[in-house]
C-alpha positions as CSV (number, residue, x, y, z in Angstrom):
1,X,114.5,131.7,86.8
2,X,117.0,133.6,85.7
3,X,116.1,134.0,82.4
4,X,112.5,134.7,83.4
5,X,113.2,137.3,85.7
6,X,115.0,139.3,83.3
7,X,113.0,139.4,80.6
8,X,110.4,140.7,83.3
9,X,112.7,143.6,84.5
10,X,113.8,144.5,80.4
11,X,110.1,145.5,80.2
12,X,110.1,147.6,83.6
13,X,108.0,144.7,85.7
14,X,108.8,144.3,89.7
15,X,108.4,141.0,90.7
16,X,107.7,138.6,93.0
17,X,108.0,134.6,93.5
18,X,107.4,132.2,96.4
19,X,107.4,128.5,96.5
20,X,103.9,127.4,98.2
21,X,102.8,124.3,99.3
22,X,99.6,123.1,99.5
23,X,99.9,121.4,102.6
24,X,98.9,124.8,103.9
25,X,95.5,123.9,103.1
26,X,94.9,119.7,102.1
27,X,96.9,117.0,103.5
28,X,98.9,116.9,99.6
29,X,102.4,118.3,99.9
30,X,102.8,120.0,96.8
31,X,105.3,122.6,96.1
32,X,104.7,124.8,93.3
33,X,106.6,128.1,92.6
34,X,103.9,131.0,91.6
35,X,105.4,134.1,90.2
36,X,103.7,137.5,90.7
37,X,105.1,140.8,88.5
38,X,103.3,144.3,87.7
39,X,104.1,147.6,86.7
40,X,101.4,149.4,88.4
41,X,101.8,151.0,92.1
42,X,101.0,147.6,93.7
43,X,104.0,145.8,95.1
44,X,103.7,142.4,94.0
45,X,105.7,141.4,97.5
46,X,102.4,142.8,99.1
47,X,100.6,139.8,97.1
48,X,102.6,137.1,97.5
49,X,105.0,137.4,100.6
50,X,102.4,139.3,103.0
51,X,101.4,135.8,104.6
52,X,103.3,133.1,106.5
53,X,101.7,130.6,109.5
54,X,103.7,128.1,110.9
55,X,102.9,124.7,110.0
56,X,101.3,121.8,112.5
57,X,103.1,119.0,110.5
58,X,103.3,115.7,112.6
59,X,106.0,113.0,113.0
60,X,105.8,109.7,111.2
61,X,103.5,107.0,113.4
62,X,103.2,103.5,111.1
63,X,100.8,102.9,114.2
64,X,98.5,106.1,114.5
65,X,98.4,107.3,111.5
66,X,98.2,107.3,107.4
67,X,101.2,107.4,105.3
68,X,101.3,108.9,101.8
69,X,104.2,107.3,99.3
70,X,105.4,107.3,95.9
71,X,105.1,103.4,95.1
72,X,106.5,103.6,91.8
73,X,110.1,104.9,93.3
74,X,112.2,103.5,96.4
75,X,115.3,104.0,95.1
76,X,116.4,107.8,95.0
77,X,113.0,108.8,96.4
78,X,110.0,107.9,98.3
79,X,107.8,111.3,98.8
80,X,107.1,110.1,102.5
81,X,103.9,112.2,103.7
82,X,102.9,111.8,107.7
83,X,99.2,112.5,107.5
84,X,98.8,113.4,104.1
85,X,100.4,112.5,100.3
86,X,102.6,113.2,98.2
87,X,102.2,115.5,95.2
88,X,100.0,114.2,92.6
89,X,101.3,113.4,89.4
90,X,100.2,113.4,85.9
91,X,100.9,110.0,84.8
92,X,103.3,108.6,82.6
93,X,103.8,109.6,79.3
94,X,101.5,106.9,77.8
95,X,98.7,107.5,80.0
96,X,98.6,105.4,82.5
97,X,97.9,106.9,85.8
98,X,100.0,106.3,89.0
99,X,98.4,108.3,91.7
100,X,100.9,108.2,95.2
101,X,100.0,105.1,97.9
102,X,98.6,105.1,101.2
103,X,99.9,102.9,103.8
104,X,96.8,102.4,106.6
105,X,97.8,102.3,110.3
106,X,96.2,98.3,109.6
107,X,99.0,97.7,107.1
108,X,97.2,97.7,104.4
109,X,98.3,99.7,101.0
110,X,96.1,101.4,98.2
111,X,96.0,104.3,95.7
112,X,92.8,106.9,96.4
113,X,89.4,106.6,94.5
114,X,89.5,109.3,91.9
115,X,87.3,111.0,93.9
116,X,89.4,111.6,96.6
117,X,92.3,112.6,94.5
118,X,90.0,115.8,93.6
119,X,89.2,116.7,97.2
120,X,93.0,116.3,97.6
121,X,93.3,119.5,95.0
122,X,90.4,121.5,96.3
123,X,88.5,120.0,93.7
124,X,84.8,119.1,94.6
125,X,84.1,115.0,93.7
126,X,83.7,114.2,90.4
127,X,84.5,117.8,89.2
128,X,86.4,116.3,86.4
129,X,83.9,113.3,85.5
130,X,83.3,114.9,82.2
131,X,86.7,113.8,80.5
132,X,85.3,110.2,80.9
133,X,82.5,111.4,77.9
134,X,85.4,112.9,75.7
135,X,88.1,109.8,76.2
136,X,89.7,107.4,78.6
137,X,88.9,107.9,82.2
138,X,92.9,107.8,82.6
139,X,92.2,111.6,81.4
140,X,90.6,112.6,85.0
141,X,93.9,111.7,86.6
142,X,96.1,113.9,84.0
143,X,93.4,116.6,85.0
144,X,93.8,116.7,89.0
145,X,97.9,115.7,88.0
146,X,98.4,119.3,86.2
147,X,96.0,121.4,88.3
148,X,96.9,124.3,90.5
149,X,95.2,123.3,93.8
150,X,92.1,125.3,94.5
151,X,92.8,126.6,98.0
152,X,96.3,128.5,96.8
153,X,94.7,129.9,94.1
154,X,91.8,131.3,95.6
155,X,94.8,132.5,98.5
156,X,96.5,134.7,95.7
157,X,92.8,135.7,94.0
158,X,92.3,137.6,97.5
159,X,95.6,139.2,97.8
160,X,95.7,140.5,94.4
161,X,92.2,142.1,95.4
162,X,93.4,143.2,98.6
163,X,97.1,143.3,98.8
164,X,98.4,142.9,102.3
165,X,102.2,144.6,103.9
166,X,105.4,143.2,103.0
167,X,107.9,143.3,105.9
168,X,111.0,144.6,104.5
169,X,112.9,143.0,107.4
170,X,112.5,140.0,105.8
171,X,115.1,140.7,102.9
172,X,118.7,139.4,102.3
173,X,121.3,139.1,99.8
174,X,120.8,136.2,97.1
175,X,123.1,133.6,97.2
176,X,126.7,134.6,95.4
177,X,126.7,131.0,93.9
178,X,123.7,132.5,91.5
179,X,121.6,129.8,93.4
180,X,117.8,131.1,93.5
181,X,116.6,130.7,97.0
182,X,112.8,129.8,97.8
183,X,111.3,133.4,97.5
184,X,112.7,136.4,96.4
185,X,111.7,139.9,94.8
186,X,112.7,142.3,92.7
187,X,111.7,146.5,94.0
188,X,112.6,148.3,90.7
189,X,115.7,148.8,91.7
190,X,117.6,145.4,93.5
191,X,116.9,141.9,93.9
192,X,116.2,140.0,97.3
193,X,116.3,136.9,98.5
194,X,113.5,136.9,100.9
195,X,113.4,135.1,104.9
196,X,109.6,133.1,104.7
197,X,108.7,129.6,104.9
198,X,105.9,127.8,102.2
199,X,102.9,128.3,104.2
200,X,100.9,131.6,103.9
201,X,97.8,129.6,106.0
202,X,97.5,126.9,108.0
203,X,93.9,125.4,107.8
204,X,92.5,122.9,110.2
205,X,92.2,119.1,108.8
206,X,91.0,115.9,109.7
207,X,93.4,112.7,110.1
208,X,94.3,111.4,106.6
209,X,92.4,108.2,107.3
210,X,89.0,110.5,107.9
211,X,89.7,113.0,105.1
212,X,89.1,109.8,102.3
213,X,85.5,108.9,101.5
214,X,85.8,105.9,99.6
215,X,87.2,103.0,99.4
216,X,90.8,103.2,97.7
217,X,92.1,100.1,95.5
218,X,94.4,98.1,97.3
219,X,98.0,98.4,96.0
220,X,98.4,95.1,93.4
221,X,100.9,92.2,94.4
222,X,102.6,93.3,91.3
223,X,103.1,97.0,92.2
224,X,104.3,96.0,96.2
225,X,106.5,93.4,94.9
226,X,108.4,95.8,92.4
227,X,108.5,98.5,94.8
228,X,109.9,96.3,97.6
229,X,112.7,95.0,95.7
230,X,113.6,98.7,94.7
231,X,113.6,99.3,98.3
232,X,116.0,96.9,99.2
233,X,118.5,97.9,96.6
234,X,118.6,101.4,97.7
235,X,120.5,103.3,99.9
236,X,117.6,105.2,101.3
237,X,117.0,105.2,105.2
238,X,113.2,104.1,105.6
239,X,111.0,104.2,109.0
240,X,111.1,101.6,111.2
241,X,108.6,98.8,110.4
242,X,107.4,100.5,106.9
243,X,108.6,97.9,104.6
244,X,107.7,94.6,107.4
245,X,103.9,96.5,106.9
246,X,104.4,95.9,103.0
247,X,105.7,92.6,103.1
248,X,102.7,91.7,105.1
249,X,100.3,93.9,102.8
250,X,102.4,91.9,99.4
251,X,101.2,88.3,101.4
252,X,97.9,89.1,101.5
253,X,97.7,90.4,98.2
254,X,99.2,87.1,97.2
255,X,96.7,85.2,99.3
256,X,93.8,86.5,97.8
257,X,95.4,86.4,94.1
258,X,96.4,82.4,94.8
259,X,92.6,82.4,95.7
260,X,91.8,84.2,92.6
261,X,90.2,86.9,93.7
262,X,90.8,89.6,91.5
263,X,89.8,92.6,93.2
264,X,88.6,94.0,96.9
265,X,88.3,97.1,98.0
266,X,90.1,98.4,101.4
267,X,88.1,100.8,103.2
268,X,90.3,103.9,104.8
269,X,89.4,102.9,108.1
């Protein structure tokens, strides 16, 4: 940041940045840091640190409601989303796509149609069924896994065509450790660390479990096994009856693949 924000000011820019997640808008927590600079008489705080709403974020509920998780971590991490998931990735390096888990108030585990994943970015279903014609259908998660989600982006469209009023209240001194702090700005003339949270909206949703369409594919004995045993190595402090509600998911899974059924489809309830 540093580096960036420098070379920005060398060439006479004011600047902006703000980390935003899109939970304001989907039920996907995803935190992205968008960077706003300009040398014309618009003050790029007036873009992108006009808006803040406070958040209706809910308390994990194994019972009520959906659980979003990162099933290929469980030992420094898990990306535990109440109501919603976790940020969707790219994929590994080779490819292969490893969209977040969903653990259903009936116990059962699966990863979101494709289809879903899109909605989850803004993204109307099958916007990016295309890349099937031009390679592997693994493509369409690397797609939704590197886009800016829609909602955020059509946020900061509006406000650069119709700035809104920065409240200068809301500025402090950055942090003497050179730390950068979650939003700051620069006015021409000093640099601020600025008071605002990561939601500019907060739009209405449905429960997780209503928000998915299809049918998501249920997570493999494989996958629930290997992320169990990571579990029980780690340090981490889980919620109370999440990884019972796995081992019961992995014994299913283990039922049906003893009965050599190689794939069902869990509906989202």
């Amino acid at each position: 940041m540093r580096l960036l924000v420098e070379a920005f000011e060398e060439r006479g820019y004011r600047w902006a940045y703000r980390v935003v997640n899109s939970l304001s808008f989907l039920p996907q927590r995803r935190e992205r840091v968008f960077f706003v600079a300009t040398t014309t008489d618009v003050d790029p705080a007036s873009v992108i640190l006009a808006d803040e709403a406070e958040p209706c974020l809910v308390e994990t509920d194994l019972e009520a409601r959906a659980h979003g998780f990162y099933w290929t971590e469980g030992v420094r991490g898990l990306g535990w989303a109440p109501d919603a998931i976790p940020t969707l990735k790219n994929g590994s390096t080779v490819g292969i796509a490893s969209p977040p888990a969903i653990l259903l108030p009936s116990g059962h585990a699966i990863t979101p149609d494709i289809r879903d994943a899109e909605r989850f970015q803004g993204f109307p279903e099958n916007w990016t069924l295309p890349a099937e014609q031009a390679g592997r259908a693994s493509l369409r998660w690397s797609l939704i896994g590197n886009a800016i989600s829609v909602p955020v982006a059509r946020w900061i469209g509006r406000r650069l065509a119709r700035p809104g009023t920065y409240d200068p209240k809301r500025d402090g001194a950055l942090a003497a450790d050179g730390r950068w702090p979650k939003a700051a700005r620069f006015d021409g003339k000093a640099r601020y660390a600025v008071s605002i949270n990561a939601y500019p909206e907060w739009k209405e949703r449905p429960a997780l479990t209503s928000f998915l369409r299809y049918d998501g594919k249920p997570l493999s004995a494989r996958a629930t096994r290997g992320f169990l045993g990571r579990t029980e190595r780690a340090s981490l402090r889980f919620a109370d009856g999440f990884q019972d509600r796995l081992r019961g998911h992995l014994h299913r899974m283990e039922r049906l693949e003893r009965g050599n059924v190689a794939e069902f489809a869990v509906a989202a309830e």
